[in-house]
C-alpha positions in Angstrom: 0.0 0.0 0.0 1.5 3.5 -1.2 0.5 6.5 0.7 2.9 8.9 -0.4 1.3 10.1 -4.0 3.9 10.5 -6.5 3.6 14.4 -7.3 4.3 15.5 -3.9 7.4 14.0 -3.5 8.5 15.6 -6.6 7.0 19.2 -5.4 9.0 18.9 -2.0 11.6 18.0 -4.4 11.7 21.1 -6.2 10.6 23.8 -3.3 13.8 22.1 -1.6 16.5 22.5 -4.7 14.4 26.0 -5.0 15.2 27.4 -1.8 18.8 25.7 -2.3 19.4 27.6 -4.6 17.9 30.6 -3.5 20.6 30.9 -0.5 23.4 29.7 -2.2 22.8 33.2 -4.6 22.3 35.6 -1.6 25.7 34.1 0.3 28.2 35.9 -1.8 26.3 39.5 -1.6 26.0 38.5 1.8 29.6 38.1 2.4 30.4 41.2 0.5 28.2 42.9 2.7 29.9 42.0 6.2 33.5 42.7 5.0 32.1 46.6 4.2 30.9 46.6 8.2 32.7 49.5 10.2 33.4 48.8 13.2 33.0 51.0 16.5 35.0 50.8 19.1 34.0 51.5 22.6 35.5 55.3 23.7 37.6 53.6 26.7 39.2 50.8 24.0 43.5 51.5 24.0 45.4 50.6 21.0 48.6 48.5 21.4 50.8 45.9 20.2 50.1 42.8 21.3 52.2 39.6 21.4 50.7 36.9 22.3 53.3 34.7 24.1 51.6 31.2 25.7 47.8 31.7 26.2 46.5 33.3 28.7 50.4 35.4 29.0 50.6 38.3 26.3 52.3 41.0 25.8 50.7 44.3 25.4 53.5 47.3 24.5 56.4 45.1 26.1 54.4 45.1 29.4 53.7 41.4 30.4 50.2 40.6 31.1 47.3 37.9 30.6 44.2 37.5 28.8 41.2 37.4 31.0 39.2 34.4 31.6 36.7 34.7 28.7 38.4 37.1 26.7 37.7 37.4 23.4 39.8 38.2 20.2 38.4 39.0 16.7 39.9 39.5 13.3 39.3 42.1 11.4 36.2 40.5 9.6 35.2 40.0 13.5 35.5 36.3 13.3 36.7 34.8 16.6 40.0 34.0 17.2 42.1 31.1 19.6 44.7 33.3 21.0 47.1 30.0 20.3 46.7 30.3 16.7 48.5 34.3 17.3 51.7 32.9 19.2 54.7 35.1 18.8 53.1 37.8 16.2 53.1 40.9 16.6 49.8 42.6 15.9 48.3 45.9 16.3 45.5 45.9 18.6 42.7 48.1 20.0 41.4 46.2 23.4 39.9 46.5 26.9 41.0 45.8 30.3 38.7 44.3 32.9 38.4 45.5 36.5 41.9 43.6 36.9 43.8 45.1 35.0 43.6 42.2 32.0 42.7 42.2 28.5 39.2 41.1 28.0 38.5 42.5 24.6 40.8 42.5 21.6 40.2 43.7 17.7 43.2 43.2 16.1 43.2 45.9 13.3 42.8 46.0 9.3 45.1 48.8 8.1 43.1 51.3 7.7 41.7 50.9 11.3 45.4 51.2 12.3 45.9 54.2 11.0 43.0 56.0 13.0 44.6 57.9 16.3 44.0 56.2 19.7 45.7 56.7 22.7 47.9 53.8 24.2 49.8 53.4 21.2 53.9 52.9 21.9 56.0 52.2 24.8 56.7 56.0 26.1 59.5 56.6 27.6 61.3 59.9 29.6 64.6 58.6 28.5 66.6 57.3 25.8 69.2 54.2 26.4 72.7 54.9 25.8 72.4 52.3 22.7 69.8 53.8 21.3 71.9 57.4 21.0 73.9 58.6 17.9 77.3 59.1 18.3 78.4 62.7 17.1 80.0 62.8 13.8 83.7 62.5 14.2 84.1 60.4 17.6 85.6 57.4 17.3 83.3 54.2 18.4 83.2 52.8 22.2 85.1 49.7 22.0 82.7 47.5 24.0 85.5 45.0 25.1 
């Protein structure tokens, strides 16, 4: 005994390839879509270079710190990333600290978002090393021996 009738399998058939097809055209003016997304950052966000060195330890502007528990990084197309999968590159970074003192949100920046002015940028400093000063012209190099 047949109870399915033979013209509405063939109807479910064809809404389903239908509607395949249907989404599989909107995906790629879809993805076009989200890369064009600016993205706002919240007013207290720093910017910084961060290195990340063995989850949860990174590096934010040569100062040693950690990630918090449940931070979150995203790419520039705002896809989630594993902080493991960053180890030992250097990236430039607009992120938040939490009530501790640790990073809890990261962005890590396109280049045009990187060159946008935020503070926190750099490692400042209110001196200069002796290596990192020029020698007059003329004067003979220290012999470091």
């Amino acid at each position: 005994m047949n109870r399915c009738h033979p013209t509405a399998l063939t109807r479910r058939d064809s809404l389903v390839s239908l509607s395949t097809l249907l989404v599989t055209a909107l995906l790629p003016a879809g993805a076009a879509q989200a890369q064009a997304v600016q993205r706002n950052f919240p007013p207290k966000a720093l910017r910084g270079l961060m290195v990340v060195a063995q989850p949860p330890l990174v590096a934010m502007d040569d100062h040693p710190t950690r990630l918090s528990p449940g931070a979150r990084i995203l790419d520039p197309d705002n896809r989630l990333v594993r902080p493991a999968t960053l180890v030992s590159q250097a990236l430039v970074v607009n992120y938040t600290l939490d009530q501790r003192g640790q990073v809890h949100q990261v962005w890590i920046l396109s280049e045009a978002e990187a060159k946008e002015k935020r503070p926190g940028m750099g490692v400042q400093r209110n001196f200069v090393f002796e290596s990192q000063q020029t020698a007059p012209a003329g004067t003979p190099a220290r012999n470091s021996n």
